[in-house]
N, C-alpha and C positions, 0 to 999 in steps of 0.2 A: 587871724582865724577866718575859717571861709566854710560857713552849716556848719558851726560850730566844730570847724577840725581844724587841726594847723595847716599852718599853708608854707610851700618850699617851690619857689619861682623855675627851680630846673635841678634836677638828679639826676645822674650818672649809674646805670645801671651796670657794671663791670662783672662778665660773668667768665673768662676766663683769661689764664697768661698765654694762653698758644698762639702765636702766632707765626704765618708762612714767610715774615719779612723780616731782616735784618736792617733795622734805620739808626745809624749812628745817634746818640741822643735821646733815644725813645725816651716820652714822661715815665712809662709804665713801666719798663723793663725790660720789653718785650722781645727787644733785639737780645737779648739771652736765649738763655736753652730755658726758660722759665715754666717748668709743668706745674699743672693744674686746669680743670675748669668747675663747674657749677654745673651740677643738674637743677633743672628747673622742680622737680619733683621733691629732692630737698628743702627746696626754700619757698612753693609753695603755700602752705598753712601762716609760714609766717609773712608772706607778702599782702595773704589777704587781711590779715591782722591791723598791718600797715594802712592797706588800704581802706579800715574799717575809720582812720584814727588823722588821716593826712589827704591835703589834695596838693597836688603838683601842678605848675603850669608846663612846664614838658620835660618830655623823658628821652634821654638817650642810652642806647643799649652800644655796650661794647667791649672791647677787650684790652689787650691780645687782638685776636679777627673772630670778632663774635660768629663769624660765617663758619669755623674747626668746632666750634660748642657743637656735640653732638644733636644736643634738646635746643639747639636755637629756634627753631620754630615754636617747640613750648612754648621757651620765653617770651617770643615774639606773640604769641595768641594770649597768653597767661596776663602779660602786664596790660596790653588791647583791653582785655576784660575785666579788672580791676580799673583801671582808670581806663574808661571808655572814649571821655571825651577832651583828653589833653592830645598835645602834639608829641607823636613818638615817630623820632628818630631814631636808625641803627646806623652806625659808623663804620664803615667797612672798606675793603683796600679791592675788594670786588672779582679776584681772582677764583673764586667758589661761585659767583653769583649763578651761576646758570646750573649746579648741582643740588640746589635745596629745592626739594619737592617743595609747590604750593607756596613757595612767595610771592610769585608773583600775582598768583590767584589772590592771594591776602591781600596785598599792596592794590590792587585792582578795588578790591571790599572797598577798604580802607581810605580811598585814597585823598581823602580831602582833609586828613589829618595824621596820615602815617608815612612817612618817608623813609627813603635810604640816601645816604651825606658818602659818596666813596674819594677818599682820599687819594692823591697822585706820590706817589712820591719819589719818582725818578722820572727826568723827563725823558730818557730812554723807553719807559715802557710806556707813553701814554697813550701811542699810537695800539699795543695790545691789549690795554683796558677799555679802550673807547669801543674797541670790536667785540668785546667781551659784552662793552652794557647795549650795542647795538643789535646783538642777538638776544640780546635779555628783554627790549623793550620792543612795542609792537609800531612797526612803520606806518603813515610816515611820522616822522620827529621834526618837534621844533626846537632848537636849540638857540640860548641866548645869553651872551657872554659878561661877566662884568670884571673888567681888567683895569680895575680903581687902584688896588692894593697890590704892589709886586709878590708880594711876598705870598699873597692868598688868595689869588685868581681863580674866578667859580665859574663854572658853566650849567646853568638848569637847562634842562632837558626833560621834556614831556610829551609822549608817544601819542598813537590817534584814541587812546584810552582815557587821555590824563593821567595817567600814572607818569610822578616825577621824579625824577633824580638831581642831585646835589652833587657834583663833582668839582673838589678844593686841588686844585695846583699847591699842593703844601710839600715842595722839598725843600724846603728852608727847615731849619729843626734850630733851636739851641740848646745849650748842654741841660742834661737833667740833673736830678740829684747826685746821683752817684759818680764818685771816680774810678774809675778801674784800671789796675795795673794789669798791660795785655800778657806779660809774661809771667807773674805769677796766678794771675785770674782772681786776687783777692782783690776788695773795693773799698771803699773809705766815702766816706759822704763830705760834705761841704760843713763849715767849720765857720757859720754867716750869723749876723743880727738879724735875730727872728722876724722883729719888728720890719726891719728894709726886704730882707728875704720876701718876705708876704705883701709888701706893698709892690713889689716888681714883679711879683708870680701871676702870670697867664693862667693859673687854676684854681685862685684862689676859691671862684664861687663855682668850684665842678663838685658840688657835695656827692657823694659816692654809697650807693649800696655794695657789701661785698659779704657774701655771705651773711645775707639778712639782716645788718647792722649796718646806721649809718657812719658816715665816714667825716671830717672836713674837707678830705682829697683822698684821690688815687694812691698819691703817695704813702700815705700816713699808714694809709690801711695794708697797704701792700710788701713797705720795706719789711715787717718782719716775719712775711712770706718770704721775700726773697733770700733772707737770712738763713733758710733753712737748707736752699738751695745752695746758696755763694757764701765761703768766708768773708767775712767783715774783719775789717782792719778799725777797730773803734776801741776808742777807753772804756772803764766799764760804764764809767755814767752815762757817757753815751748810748751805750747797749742799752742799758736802764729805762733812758728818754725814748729811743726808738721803740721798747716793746711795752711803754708803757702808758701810750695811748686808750683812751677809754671810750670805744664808741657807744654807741646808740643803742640798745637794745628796744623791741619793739613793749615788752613789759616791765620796760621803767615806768614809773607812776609820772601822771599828766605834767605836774609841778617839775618833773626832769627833763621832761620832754621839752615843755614850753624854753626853758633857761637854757639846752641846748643847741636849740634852734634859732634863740636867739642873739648866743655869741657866735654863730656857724659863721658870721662875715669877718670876726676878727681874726688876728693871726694866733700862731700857738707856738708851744716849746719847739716843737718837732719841726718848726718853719727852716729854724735853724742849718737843718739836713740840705737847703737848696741856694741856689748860690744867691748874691744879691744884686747880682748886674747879671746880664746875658749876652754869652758872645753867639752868632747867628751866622749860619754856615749852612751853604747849599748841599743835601745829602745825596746818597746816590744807594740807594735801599738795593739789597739784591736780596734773591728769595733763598731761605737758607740750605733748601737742597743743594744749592750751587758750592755752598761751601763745603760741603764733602767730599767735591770733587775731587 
């Protein structure tokens, strides 16, 4: 408890499936034709609810490419003002950056506690995103490299403003939940022990808003969105287990709250859904227009 409200060390703000990138393995889906997003306007009332009742130590907002959310700058002003003084991250692939009125001006406000994380994920394109954030941030730039981890090489970058960027060298991906047969387009999930599944998952502690309701991950909350979209190849207990997740609602009474939050570290049925070992392969993301071609 932190002024008597619960406390959640880092949430995942997921406010839609759209995204411009096709990344083999996406957590999310995203590399689908996955529609949907969130108005901020919707979920409003119940954020502030939220924020009446929880304090976070940081926030990260994302998708999909939370930069297609139409109301993304809502949300980016909206959760700023509810929790004023956590660390708020947006995760983004940064190919919109330079089309959102007044980001930068925000980020500017903001800067000593709001950032933007832009992911790489082809080293094909990094020489076009780098030009992209160099029109976005104001000269000169100091840039400074940490190439500890092959696999998740960063570059901060912070303008003559202090306004900084986060840019992750992440084209390594490994498989997500789902399998999908390319020629009939139906999917089938992983068929794992919950318990190893969740001790090997990279998101175990990504707890997720998704339309207003907390999540234990991305995944949980999202396969049976995407269910709506992609036939599923599952038994029906299976089907059962996937859509019968029960998240968070913001007027659950205190005593649910408290006992939800605090199994949020362990694993659950639905872990089941993701594999239990990870095999890790360099991606090569192209933007999905190209695929129409």
């Amino acid at each position: 408890m932190m002024n008597n409200k619960l406390f959640l060390p880092s949430v995942e703000f997921y406010i839609t499936n759209v995204c411009n990138l096709a990344c083999q393995g996406c957590n999310r889906f995203n590399n689908l034709r996955f529609s949907g997003f969130q108005k901020w306007e919707d979920y409003q009332l119940i954020y502030e609810k939220w924020a009446e009742q929880i304090e976070i130590g940081h926030i990260g907002i994302l998708g999909g490419e939370p930069l297609l959310n139409p109301t993304f700058m809502h949300w980016f002003r909206g959760i700023r003002k509810l929790w004023p003084n956590i660390q708020l991250t947006t995760v983004t692939n940064a190919y919109r950056l330079n089309q959102i009125p007044g980001l930068y001006d925000f980020l500017l406000e903001h800067k000593h506690n709001t950032h933007l994380s832009i992911g790489i994920h082809n080293k094909k394109n990094k020489k076009k995103i780098m030009s992209i954030i160099e029109d976005f941030l104001v000269a000169p730039l100091e840039v400074n490299f940490d190439n500890s981890n092959q696999y998740m090489q960063n570059i901060i970058i912070v303008d003559s403003n202090q306004v900084g960027i986060k840019v992750e060298y992440n084209w390594w991906f490994h498989q997500g939940s789902i399998i999908q047969d390319l020629e009939t387009q139906k999917i089938s999930l992983h068929n794992s022990n919950a318990d190893l599944a969740h001790a090997n998952c990279s998101m175990k502690n990504c707890y997720t808003f998704i339309r207003g309701k907390l999540y234990k991950c991305g995944v949980v909350g999202l396969l049976p969105e995407l269910a709506e979209q992609y036939p599923f190849e599952l038994s029906d207990q299976d089907q059962q287990l996937m859509q019968g997740y029960s998240a968070l609602a913001v007027d659950a009474d205190i005593e649910s709250k408290k006992e939800f939050i605090k199994v949020l570290p362990n694993s659950i049925p639905q872990c089941k859904f993701c594999p239990e070992t990870y095999n890790g392969k360099q991606i090569f993301a192209i933007e999905k227009k190209e695929l129409l071609c």
